[in-house]
C-alpha positions as a LaTeX table, in Angstrom:
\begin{tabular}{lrrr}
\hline
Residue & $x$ (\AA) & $y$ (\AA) & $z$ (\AA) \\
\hline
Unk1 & 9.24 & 102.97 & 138.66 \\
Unk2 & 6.29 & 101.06 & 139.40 \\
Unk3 & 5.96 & 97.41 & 140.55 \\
Unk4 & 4.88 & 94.89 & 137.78 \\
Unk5 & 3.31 & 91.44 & 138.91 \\
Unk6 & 4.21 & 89.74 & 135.63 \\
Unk7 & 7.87 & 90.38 & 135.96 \\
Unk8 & 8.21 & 89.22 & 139.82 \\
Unk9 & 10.35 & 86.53 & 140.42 \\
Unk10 & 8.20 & 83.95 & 142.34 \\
Unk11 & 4.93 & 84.93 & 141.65 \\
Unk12 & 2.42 & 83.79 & 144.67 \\
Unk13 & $-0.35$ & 81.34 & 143.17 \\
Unk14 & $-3.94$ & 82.09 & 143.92 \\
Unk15 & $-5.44$ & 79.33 & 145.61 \\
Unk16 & $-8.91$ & 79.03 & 145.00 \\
Unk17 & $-11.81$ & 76.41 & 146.36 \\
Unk18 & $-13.25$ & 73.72 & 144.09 \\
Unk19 & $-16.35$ & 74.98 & 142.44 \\
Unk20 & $-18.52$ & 72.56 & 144.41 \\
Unk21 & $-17.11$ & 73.71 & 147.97 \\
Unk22 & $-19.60$ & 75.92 & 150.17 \\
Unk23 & $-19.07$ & 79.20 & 149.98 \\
Unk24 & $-18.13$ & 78.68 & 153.89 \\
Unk25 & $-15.75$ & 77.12 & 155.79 \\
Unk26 & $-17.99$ & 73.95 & 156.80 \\
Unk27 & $-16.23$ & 71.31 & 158.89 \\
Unk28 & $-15.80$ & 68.32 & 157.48 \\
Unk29 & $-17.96$ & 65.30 & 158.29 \\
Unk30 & $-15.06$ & 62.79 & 158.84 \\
Unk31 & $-12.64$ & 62.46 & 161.52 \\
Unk32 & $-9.78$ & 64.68 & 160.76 \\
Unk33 & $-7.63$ & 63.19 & 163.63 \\
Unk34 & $-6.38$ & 59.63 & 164.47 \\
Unk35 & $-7.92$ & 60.17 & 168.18 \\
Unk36 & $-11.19$ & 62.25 & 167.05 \\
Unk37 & $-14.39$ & 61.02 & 167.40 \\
Unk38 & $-16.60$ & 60.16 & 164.81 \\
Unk39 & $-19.12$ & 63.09 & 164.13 \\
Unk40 & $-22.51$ & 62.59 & 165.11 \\
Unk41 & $-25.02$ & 62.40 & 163.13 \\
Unk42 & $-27.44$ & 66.20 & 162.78 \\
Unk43 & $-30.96$ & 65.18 & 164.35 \\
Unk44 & $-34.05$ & 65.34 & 162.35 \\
Unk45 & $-35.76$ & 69.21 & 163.00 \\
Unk46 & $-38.57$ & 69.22 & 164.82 \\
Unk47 & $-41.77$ & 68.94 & 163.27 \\
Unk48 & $-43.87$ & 72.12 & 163.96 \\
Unk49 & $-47.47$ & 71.28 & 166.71 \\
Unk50 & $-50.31$ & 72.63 & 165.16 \\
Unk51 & $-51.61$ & 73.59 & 168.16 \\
Unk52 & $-48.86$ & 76.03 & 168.94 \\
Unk53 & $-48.99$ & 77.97 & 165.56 \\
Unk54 & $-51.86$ & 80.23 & 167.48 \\
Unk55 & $-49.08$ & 81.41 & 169.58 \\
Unk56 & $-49.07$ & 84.75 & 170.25 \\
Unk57 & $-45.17$ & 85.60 & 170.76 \\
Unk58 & $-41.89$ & 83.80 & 170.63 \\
Unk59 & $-40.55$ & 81.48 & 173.21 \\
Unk60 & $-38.46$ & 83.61 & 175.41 \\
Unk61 & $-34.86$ & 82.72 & 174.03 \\
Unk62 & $-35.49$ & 83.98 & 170.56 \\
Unk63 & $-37.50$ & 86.39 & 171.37 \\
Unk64 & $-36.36$ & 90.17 & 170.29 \\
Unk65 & $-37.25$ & 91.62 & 173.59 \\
Unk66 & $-34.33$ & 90.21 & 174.85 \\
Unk67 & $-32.62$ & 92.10 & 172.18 \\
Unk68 & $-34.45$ & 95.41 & 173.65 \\
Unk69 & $-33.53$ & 93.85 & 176.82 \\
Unk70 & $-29.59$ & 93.83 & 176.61 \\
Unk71 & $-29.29$ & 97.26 & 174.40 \\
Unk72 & $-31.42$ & 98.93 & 177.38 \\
Unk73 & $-29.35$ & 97.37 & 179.72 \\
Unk74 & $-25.90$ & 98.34 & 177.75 \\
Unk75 & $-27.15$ & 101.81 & 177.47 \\
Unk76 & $-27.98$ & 102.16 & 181.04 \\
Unk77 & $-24.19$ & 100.76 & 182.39 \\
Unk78 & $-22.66$ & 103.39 & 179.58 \\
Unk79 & $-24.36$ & 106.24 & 181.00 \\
Unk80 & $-23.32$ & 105.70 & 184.19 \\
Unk81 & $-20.09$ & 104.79 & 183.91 \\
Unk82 & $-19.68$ & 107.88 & 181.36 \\
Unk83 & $-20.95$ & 110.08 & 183.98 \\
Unk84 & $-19.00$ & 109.17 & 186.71 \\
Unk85 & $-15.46$ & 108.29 & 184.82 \\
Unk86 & $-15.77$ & 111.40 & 182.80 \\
Unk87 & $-16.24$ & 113.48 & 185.22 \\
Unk88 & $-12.98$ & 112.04 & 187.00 \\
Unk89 & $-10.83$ & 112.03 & 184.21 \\
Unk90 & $-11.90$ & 115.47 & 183.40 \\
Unk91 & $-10.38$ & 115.84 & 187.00 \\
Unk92 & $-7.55$ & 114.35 & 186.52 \\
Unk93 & $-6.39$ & 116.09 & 182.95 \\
Unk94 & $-7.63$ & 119.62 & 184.70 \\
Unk95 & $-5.13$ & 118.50 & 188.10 \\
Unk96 & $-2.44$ & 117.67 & 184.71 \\
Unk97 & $-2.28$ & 119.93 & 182.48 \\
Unk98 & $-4.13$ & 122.99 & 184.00 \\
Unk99 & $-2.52$ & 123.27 & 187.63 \\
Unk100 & $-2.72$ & 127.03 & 187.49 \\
Unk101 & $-6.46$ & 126.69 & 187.05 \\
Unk102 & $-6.57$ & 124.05 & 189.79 \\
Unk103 & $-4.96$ & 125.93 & 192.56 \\
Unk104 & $-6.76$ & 129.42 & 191.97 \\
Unk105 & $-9.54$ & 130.32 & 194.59 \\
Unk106 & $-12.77$ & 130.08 & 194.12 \\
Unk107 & $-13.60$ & 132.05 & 197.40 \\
Unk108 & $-11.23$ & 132.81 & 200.47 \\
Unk109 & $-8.67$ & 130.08 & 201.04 \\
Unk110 & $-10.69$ & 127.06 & 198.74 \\
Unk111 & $-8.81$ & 126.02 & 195.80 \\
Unk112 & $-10.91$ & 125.13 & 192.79 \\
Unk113 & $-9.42$ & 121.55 & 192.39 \\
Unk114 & $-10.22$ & 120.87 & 196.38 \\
Unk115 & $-13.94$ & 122.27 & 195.49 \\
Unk116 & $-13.83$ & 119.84 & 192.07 \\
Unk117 & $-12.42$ & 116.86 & 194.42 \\
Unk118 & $-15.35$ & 117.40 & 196.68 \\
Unk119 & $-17.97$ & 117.19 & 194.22 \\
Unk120 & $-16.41$ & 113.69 & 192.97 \\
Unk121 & $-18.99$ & 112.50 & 195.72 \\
Unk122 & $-21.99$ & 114.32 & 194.12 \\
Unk123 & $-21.56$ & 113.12 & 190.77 \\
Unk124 & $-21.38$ & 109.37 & 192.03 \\
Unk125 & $-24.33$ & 109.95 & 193.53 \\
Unk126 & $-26.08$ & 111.33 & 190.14 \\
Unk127 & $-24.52$ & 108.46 & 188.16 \\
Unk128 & $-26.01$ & 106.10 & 190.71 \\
Unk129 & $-29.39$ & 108.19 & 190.26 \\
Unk130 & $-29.08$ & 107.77 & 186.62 \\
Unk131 & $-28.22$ & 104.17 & 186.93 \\
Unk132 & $-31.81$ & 103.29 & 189.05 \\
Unk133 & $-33.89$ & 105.89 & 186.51 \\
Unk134 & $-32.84$ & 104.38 & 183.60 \\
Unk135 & $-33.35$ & 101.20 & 185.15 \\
Unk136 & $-37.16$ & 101.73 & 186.04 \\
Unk137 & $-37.79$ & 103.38 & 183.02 \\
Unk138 & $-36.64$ & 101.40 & 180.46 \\
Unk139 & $-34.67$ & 97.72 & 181.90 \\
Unk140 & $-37.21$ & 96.76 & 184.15 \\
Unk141 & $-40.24$ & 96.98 & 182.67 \\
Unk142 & $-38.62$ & 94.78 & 179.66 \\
Unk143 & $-37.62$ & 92.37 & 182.39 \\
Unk144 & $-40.84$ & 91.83 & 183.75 \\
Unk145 & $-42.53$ & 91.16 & 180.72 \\
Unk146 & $-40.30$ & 89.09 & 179.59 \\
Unk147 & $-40.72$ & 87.27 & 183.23 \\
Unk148 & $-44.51$ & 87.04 & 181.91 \\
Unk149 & $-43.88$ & 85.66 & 179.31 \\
Unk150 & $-41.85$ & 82.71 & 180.27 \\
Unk151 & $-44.53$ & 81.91 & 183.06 \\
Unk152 & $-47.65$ & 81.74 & 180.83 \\
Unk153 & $-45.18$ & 79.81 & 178.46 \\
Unk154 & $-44.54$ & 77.55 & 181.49 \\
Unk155 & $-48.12$ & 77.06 & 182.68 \\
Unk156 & $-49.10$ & 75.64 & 178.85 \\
Unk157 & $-45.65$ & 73.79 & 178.78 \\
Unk158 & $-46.92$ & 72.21 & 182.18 \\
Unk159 & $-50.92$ & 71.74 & 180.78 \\
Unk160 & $-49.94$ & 69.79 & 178.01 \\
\hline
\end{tabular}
């Protein structure tokens, strides 16, 4: 049997906004509360120098280096994390669910999970060596020119 609208007891209304309502929700621009201050008024935008229009880039907060910036910098905390949490939870699942694996011998009298244990200090060390490559290659040299940037925007700030 399938479910008919029509027939439903209390059918739920459709609400729908005026036709000359935003397409948003905007706030309104009276106080909505007894207490609530009254809005204040949006300033006027800025009117553009014509001496600035020859500028070469962006100031530095809109700039889409800093975009580059942050997606180097998320990349570079991912791999490095990845590298050394994987690696231990690999441990940890092989130590769970494998301990016949885990107490075998590699060579005379050393357990594979004691030889997997010790090179938990190893692959710290290579995530922390992936961590500072990653960083030279691709963070820092972002960083600095952005650092540029926001000094030679500085010294014509300050010259004006």
């Amino acid at each position: 049997m399938s479910f008919d609208p029509a027939s439903h007891p209390h059918p739920r209304p459709r609400v729908r906004p005026p036709f000359d309502a935003p397409p948003y929700a905007a706030s309104p621009s009276y106080a909505t509360h007894p207490r609530q201050r009254p809005a204040a008024p949006h300033p006027a935008p800025p009117v553009p120098d014509p001496g600035r229009a020859s500028r070469r880039h962006a100031p530095p907060g809109r700039h889409s280096d800093l975009r580059h910036l942050r997606s180097a910098y998320r990349w570079q905390r991912r791999t490095a994390t990845l590298t050394a949490l994987g690696y231990f939870v690999l441990f940890l699942v092989l130590s769970a669910f494998a301990p016949s694996f885990m107490t075998g011998g590699v060579t005379a009298g050393i357990p594979t999970g004691l030889l997997l244990a010790l090179l938990q200090v190893p692959v710290t060390w290579l995530a922390i060596a992936l961590y500072e490559a990653t960083a030279r290659r691709r963070v820092d040299p972002l960083a600095d020119l952005i650092r540029r940037q926001a000094a030679l925007d500085a010294k014509r700030e300050a010259t004006r």
